[in-house]
N, C-alpha and C positions, 0 to 999 in steps of 0.2 A: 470730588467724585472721580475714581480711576477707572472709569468703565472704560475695558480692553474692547476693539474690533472680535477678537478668540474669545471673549467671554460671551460676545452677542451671538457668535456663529454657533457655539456649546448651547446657548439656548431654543436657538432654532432648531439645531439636530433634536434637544430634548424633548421638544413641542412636536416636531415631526414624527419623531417615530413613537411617541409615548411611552419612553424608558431608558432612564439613564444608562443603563449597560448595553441596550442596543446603540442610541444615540454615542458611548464611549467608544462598540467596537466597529459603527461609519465612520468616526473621527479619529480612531486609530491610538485613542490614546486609551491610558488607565480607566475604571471606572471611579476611584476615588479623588482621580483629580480631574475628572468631568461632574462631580458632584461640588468639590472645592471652587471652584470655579462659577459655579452658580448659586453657590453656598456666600461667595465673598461680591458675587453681583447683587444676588440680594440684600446682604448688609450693605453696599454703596446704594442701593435706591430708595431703603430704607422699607421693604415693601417684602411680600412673600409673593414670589411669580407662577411660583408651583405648588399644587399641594399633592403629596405625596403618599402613595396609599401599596397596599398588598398586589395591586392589579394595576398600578404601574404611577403615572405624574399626569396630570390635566393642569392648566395652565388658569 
């Protein structure tokens, strides 16, 4: 398991603001690799943390 300190923090902002591209543009980074990054947390825990819909991510 490589779970990064930056991969935990990407999930918080996600869960926080409920939306990856909000969550991308508080953490200043891209929106697709604020998606990769929880894309690749979720395959290390082997689990789905988000699910993901038209009106934004719930945890």
């Amino acid at each position: 398991m490589s779970m990064s300190i930056r991969a935990m923090q990407c999930f918080v902002a996600v869960v926080s603001t409920g939306s990856i591209s909000r969550a991308a543009a508080a953490l200043h980074v891209a929106q697709p690799a604020l998606s990769l990054q929880i894309r690749n947390l979720e395959e290390d825990l082997g689990v789905v943390l988000l699910h993901r819909s038209a009106r934004g991510v719930t945890p």
